[in-house]
C-alpha positions in Angstrom: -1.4 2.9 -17.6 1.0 3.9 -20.0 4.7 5.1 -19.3 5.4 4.1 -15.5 8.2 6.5 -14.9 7.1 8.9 -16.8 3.3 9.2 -15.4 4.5 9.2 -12.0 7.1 11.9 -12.2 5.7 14.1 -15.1 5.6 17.4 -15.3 8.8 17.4 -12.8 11.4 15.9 -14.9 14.0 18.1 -13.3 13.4 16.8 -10.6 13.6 13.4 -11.4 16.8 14.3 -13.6 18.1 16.0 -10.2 17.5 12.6 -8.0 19.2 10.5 -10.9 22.4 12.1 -10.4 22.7 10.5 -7.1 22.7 7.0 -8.4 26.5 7.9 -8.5 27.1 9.5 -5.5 29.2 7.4 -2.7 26.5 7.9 -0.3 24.0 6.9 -2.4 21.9 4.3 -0.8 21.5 6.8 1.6 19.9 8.8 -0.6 17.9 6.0 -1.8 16.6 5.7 1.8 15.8 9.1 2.4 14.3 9.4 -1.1 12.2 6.3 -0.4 11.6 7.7 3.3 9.9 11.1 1.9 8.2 9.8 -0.9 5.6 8.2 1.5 4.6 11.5 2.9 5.6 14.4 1.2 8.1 14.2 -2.1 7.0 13.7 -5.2 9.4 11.8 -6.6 9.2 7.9 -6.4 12.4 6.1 -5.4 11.7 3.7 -8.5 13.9 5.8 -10.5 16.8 5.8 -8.5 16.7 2.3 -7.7 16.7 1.0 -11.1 19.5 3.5 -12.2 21.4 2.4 -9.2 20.6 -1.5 -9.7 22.1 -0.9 -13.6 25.7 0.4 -11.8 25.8 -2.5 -9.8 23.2 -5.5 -10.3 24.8 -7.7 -7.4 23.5 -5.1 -4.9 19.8 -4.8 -6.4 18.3 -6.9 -3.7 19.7 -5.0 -1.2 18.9 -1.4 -2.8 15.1 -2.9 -3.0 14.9 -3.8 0.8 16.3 -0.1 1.8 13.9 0.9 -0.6 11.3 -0.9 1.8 12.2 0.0 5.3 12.4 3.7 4.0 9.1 4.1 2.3 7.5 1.6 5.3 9.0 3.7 7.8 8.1 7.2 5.7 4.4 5.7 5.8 4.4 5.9 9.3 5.1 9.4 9.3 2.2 9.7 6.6 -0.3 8.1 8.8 1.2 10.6 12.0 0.8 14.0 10.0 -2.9 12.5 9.3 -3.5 11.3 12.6 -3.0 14.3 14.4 -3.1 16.9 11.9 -6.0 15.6 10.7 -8.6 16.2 7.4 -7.8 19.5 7.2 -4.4 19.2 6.7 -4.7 16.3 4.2 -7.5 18.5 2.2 -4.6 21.3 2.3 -2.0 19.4 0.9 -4.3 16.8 -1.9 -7.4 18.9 -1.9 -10.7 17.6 -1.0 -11.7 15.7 -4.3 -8.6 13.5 -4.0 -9.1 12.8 0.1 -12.3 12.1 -0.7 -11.6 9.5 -3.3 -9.6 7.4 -0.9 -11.6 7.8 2.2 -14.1 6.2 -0.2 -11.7 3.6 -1.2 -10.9 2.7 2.4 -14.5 2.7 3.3 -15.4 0.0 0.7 -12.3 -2.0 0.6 -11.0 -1.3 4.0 -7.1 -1.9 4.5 -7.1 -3.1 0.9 -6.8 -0.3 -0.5 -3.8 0.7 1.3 -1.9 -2.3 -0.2 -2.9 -1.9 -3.9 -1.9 2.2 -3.9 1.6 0.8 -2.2 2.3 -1.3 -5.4 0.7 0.7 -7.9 1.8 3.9 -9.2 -0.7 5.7 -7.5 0.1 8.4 -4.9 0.8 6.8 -1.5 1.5 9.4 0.1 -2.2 10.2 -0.4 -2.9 6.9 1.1 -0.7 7.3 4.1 -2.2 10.7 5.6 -5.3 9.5 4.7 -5.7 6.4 6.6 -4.2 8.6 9.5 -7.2 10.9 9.0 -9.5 8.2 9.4 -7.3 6.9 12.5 -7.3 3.1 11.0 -5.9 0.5 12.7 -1.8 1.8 12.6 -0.6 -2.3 12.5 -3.2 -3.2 10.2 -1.8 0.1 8.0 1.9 -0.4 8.4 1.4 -4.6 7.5 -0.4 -3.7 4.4 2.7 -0.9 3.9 5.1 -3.5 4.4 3.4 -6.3 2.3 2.8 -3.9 -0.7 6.0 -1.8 -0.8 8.3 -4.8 -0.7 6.2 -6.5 -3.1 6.6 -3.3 -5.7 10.7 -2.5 -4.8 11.8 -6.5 -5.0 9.9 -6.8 -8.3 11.5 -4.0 -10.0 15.3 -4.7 -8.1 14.8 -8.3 -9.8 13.9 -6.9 -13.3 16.6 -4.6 -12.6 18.8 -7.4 -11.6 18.1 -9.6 -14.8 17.2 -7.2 -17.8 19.4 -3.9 -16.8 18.7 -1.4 -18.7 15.1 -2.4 -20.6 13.7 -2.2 -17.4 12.1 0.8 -17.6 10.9 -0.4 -20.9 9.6 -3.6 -19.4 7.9 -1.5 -16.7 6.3 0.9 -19.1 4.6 -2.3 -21.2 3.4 -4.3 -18.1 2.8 -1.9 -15.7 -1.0 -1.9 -16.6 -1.6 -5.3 -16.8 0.1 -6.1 -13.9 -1.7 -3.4 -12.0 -5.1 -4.6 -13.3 -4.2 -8.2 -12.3 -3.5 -6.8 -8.5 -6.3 -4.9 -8.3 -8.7 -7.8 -9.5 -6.8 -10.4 -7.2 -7.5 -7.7 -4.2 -11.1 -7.5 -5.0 -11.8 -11.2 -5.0 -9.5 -11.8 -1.5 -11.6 -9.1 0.1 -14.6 -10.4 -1.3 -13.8 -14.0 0.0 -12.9 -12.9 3.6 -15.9 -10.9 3.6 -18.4 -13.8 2.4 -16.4 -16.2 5.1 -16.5 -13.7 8.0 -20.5 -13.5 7.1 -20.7 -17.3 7.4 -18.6 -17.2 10.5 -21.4 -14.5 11.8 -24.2 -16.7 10.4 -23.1 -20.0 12.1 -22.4 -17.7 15.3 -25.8 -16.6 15.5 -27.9 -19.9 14.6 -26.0 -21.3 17.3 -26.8 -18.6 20.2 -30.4 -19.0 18.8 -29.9 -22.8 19.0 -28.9 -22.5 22.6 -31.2 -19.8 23.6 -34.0 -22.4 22.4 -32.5 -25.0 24.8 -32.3 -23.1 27.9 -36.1 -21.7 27.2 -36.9 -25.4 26.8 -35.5 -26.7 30.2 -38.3 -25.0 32.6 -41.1 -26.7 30.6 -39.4 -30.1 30.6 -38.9 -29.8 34.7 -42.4 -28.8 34.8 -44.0 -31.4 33.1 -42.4 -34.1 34.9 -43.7 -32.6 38.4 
């Protein structure tokens, strides 16, 4: 997963070139929020790009870029998971087409809520993620926690490379990237796999002990009986 910025922004580098010029502007964090806010549903630019460029002007305020960073794309999820929720699939299919909806309703299916946090850190498409999980009409608190956990976890991480290595960020980014992603992804797998196995043990013990109790009562009649 070569190139981080580049992946995830080519073949629109005007674009991206045309969102970097706002890393100047005096209402810029506003931009940062709005950029962060519409890149959960809609644009295609990530706010990555502008928060590191706007971290390198002024490194003291890189923590504070990263958490509007957060509320915005959080807050821009929510709107994801409402254009899904009651425009439903065939609005997502209109927008992604029907081989990429059908790749995360698959995703979501096997991996449940999971896969909402590991597309929010990654540099895959959220916004693909967001309508989707409205389509399917998952659990909205369940949706925006994952949001929350995942987006912050992705923004803070690059505000403190930001923050410490300036500039050779994105060069940092485009070298680790994969690994890290990898890492994520493999750390999910095994968490989901552990609450799985321990909610199945939970079910387990929850049964033999009905069935325990069930053999009780059935018991009782015959023990009354017997001593008549």
């Amino acid at each position: 997963m070569s190139d981080f910025l580049e992946t995830i922004t080519a073949p629109l580098e005007w674009l991206r070139d045309w969102t970097l010029q706002f890393a100047a502007s005096p209402v810029a964090t506003w931009w940062l929020f709005g950029l962060s806010f519409a890149e959960s549903s809609f644009f295609p630019v990530p706010p990555d790009v502008l928060l590191i460029a706007m971290g390198i002007k002024a490194p003291a305020w890189s923590f504070w870029f990263a958490l509007v960073c957060s509320v915005g794309s959080v807050l821009g999820g929510a709107l994801g998971y409402a254009i899904g929720y009651y425009g439903g699939r065939p609005v997502a299919v209109r927008i992604f087409k029907e081989k990429r909806v059908q790749s995360v309703e698959a995703m979501y299916a096997k991996w449940d809520v999971w896969a909402v946090a590991i597309a929010g850190f990654t540099p895959v498409p959220y916004k693909v993620f967001t309508i989707t999980t409205g389509v399917l009409r998952a659990g909205f608190w369940r949706f925006l926690a994952a949001s929350a956990a995942s987006r912050s976890a992705r923004f803070f991480m690059v505000a403190t490379l930001t923050y410490f290595f300036g500039k050779q960020t994105e060069r940092i980014l485009n070298k680790h990237i994969g690994p890290a992603t990898l890492g994520l992804v493999v750390v999910a797998i095994l968490g989901v796999v552990a609450i799985r196995y321990m909610a199945k043990r939970k079910k387990d013990a929850a049964r033999e002990g009905q069935a325990e109790a069930r053999i009780a009562k059935d018991a009782e009649p015959t023990t009354k009986g017997d001593e008549s």
